[in-house]
N, C-alpha and C positions, 0 to 999 in steps of 0.2 A: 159411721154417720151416713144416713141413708142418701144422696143424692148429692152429699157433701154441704148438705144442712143450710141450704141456699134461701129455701123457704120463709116467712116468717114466726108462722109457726116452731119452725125449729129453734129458728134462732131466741124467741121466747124462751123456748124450753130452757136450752143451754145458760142464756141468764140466769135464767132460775136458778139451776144447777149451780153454776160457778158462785154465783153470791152467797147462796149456802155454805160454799166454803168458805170462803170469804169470810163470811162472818164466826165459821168455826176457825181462823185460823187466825182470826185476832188476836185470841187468848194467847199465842204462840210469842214467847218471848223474843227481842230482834238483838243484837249486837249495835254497837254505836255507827260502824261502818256501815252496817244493813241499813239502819233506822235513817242513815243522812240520807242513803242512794234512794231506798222507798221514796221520803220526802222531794227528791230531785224531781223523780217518776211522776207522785200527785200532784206536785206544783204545773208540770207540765202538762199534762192531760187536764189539769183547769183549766190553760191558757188556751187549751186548742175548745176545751169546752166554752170557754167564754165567748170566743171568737165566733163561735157558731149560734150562741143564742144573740151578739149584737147583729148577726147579720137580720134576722128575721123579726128586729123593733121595729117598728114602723116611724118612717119620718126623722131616722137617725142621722141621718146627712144627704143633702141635695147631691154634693157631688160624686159622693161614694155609692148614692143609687142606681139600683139597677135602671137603664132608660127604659125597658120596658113596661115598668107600670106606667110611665107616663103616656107611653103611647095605646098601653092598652084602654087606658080613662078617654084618653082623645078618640079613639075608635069606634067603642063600644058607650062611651056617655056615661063613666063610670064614677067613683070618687075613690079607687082605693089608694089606701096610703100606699107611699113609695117604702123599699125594703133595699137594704144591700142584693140578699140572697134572689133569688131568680124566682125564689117560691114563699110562698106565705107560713109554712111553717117547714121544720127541715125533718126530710124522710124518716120513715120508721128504719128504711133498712141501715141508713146513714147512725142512729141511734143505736142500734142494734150491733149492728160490727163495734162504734165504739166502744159501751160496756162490754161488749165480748171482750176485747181486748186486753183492756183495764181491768175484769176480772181475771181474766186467762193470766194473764201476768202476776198478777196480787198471787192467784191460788201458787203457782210454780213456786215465788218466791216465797211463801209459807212450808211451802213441801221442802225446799232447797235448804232450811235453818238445819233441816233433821238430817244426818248421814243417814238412818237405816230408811227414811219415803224418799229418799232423794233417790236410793242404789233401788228402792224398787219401782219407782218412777220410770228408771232407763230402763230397769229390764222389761217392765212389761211395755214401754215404746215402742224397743225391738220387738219383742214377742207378736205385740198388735199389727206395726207395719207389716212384719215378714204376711203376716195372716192376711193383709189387705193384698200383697205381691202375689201370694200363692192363690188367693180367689180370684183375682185378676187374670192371672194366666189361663188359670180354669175356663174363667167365664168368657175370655176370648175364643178359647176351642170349643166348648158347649153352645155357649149364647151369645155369637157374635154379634147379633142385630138386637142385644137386649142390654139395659144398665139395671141391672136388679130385676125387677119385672116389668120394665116399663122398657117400650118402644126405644132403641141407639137414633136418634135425629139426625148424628153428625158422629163424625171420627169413627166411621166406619173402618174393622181390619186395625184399628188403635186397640190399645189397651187402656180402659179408666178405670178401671178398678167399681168404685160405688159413686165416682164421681163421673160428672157431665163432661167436664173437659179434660182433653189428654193430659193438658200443660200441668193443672194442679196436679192429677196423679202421678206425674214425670218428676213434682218437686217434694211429693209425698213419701213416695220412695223414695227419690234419691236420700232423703232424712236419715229413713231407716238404714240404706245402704252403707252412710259413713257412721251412722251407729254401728253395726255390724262390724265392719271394716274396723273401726277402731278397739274394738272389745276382741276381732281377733289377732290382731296384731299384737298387743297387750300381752294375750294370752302366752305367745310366744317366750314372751321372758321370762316365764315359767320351767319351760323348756331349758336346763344345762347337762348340755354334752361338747367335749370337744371334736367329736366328729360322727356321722351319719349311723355311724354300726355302733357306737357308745349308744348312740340316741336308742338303737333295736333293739340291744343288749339289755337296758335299763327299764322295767314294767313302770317304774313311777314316771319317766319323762313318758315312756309310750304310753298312759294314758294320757298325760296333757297333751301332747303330737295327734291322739283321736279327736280330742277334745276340740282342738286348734284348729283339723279338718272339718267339724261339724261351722264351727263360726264361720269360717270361710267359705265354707259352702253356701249357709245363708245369707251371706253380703254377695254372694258368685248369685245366687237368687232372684236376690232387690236389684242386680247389675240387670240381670236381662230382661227381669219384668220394665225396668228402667227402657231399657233399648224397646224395647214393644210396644212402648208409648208414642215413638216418634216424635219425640217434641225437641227439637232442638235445644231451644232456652234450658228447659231443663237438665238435657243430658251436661252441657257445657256447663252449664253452674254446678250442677252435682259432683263434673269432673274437677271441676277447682276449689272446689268445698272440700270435695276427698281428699286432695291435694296439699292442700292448707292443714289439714290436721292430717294427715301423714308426713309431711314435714318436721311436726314440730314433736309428734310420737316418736316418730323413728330416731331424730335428732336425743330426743332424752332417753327413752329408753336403750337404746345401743351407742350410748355414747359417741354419736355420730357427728363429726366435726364440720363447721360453720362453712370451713374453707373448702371444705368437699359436699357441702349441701347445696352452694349456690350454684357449680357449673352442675350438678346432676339435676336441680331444681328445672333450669333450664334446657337441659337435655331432654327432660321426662315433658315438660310443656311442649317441648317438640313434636314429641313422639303421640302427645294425646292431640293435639293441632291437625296432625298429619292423619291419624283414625278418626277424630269425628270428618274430618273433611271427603272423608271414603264413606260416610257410615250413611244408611238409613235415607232422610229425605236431605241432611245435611250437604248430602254425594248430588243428589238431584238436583235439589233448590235453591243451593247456596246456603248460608252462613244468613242473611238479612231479607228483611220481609219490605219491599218499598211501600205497601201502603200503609205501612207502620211507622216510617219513616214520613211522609207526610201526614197520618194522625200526631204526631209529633211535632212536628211542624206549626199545625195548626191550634194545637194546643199551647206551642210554646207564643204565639201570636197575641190567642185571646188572653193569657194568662196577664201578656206584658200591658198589654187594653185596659187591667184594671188589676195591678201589684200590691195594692195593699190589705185588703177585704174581702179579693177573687168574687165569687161568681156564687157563692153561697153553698154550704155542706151537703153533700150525696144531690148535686144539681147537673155531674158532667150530662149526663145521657138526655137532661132538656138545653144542653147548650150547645154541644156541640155538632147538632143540625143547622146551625145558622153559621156556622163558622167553618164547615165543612168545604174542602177545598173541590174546585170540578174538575181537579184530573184525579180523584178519588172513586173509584170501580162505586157504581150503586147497587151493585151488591152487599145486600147483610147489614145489619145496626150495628155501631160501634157502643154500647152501653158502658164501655171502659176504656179508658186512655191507653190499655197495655202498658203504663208506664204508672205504679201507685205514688212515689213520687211526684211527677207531672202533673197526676189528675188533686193530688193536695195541694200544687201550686194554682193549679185554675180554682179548685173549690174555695179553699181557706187563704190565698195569695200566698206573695214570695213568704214573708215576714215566718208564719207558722215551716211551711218547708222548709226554710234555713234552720229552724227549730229543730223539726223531726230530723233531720239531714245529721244533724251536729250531736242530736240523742242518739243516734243509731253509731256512727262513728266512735261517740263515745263508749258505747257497749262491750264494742266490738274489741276500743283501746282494752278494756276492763278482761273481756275474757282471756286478750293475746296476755297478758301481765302475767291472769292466772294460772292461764296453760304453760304458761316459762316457768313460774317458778312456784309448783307441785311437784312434790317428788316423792310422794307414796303411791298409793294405786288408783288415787281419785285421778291420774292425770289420762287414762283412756275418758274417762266422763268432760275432762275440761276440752281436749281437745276436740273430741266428738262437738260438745256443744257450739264451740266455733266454727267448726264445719258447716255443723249445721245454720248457724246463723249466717256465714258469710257466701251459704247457697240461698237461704234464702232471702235476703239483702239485695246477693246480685239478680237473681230471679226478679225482683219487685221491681228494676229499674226496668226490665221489658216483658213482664205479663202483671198479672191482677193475682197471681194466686194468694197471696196475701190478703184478696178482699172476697174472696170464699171460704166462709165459717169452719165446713171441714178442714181447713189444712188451719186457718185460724188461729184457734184453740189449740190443737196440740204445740203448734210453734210457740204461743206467746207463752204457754206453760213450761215448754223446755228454756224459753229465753228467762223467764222468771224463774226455776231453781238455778240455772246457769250464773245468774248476777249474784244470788246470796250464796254461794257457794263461795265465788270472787272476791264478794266482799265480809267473808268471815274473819274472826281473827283468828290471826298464824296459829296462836297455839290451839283451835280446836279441830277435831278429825276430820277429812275430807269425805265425800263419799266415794264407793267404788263404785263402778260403771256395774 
């Protein structure tokens, strides 16, 4: 995805695209379990669709209005009606990431009913990331000052891969990394030998033991195209994503006990505490960003200024110039909260947030269930996919990658086979990673 599909044009296209399926994947029969959670899904993305078409009626409530129209009429000598939203109609891009969404999801969960599109889903995930990891590297030593053919603006000496900012491609890979990670790991319990020279001795475990060093190698890959990014946010959520599902693999596949999971759990958080705190700009800059900490701030201000209706859909980057605090560097535009949470609580208020907040959490309940209790070979694919959701969960609460298309789409599609896999019944097959 060229530029990480920022565009509008792109992100037209990609509607396009996803709805297509969408509509081929109607015909796709659902299970009762599937069919309730779909319906939780649509009911919800109504509520948030609804909430964005009352903001921009005109004359919907005095007191829920935005005051600027009234002082722009008083100003300028004007008549226009008063609107919740900050704007008269709500962005194209604001529209555009929507349906992305809500298609990306739909299409996963149509792919996720099938074991044999689900198991080729992941693999070509991995396949595609590593390809994203390996031209990135490339194109940091060939074309440092270039992101595909166009002019590097920023993050110079960074690695983005085909995208603008380090951060998304830091949360891009790390995807692929705990994919990787968890399919080699997997792979291992392929491998029986009771000791090192049985393991030599035997041609059928030494090829799964080549086999296992090729996985690992390509997750040893996505680790360092990772690290080349520089993004802090990223590397730390990638390490507790990986974390999170090597926990819960390791734990079922080597029958690895509860009581000796938790001090090693906390040993190994140690041990990655004490390396990123060495690593990269982590070592230099610290751990926290202060004007991110007062965009935060400021946002959590304006948010609480008007809690129930917010400030109108894809409106942060015309509001939060007036609200912008003056011990804030005047350097550079802030066009995102850093925080996609935050900025749904300024745009759509608390009410929708508490919503998406309680949906996401609930997901995340649905995959840990799932990832417990699989016990054929689909459990690298379940584990993996909470990995990958709860990097990028925690990613969302301090960057945007989430509200760039390129990483977009493939997340909301891994998150949608991930849920109908969850919610299949017991007796039908899982997929494999």
């Amino acid at each position: 995805m060229f530029f990480g599909s920022v565009d509008q044009l792109a992100t037209a296209i990609w509607v396009v695209v996803l709805s297509l399926g969408v509509i081929l994947g109607l015909s796709i029969p659902l299970g009762p379990r599937q069919a309730r959670l779909l319906l939780v899904f649509l009911v919800g993305c109504g509520v948030y669709a609804g909430v964005a078409i009352l903001q921009i009626v005109p004359n919907l409530s005095d007191r829920l209005a935005d005051a600027n129209w009234g002082k722009a009429n008083e100003l300028l000598g004007l008549q226009l009606p008063a609107r919740v939203s900050a704007r008269a109609q709500i962005p194209r891009e604001a529209v555009g990431h929507f349906l992305l969404f809500v298609a990306g999801v739909l299409n996963g969960f149509f792919v996720g009913v099938s074991r044999r599109r689900t198991d080729r889903l992941f693999r070509v995930a991995r396949y595609v990331i590593l390809a994203y990891a390996a031209y990135g590297i490339a194109a940091l030593v060939v074309t440092p000052n270039l992101v595909l053919w166009a002019p590097k603006e920023a993050y110079h000496g960074m690695l983005t891969a085909t995208f603008i900012n380090h951060n998304t491609a830091a949360t891009f890979i790390g995807a692929g990394f705990i994919l990787w990670l968890c399919r080699a790991v997997l792979s291992l319990k392929a491998i029986e030998a009771p000791s090192i020279r049985f393991l030599l001795l035997m041609p059928w475990n030494e090829t799964f033991a080549y086999r296992a060093l090729l996985l690992f190698a390509a997750a040893l890959l996505c680790l360092f195209a990772e690290l080349l990014t520089s993004s802090r946010g990223g590397l730390i959520c990638t390490c507790l994503g990986a974390f999170l599902a090597m926990f819960l693999l390791v734990r079922k596949t080597f029958d690895f006990r509860l009581s000796y999971g938790i001090p090693a759990g906390v040993l190994v958080l140690g041990v990655i505490a004490v390396w990123l705190g060495q690593s990269g700009r982590i070592g230099s800059q610290g751990l926290f960003d202060d004007s991110r900490f007062r965009v935060y701030g400021a946002t959590i201000d304006a948010m609480l200024a008007r809690p129930v209706l917010g400030y109108g859909a894809g409106t942060f980057a015309d509001i939060f110039p007036s609200v912008r605090s003056d011990d804030l560097s005047s350097w550079g535009v802030w066009e995102y909260a850093h925080s996609t949470l935050l900025e749904i609580a300024l745009e759509m208020g608390l009410p929708v947030a508490v919503m998406i907040l309680a949906a996401a959490l609930g997901s995340v309940v649905i995959l840990l269930r799932y990832a417990q209790r699989t016990k054929d070979r689909s459990e690298g694919s379940a584990c993996a996919v909470l990995g990958v959701v709860a990097l990028t969960y925690l990613h969302s609460l301090i960057d945007f990658s989430l509200q760039i298309p390129g990483y977009l789409i493939p997340f909301s599609i891994l998150l949608g086979s991930g849920l109908a896999r969850a919610t299949a019944e017991h007796g039908e097959s899982a997929p494999a990673v």
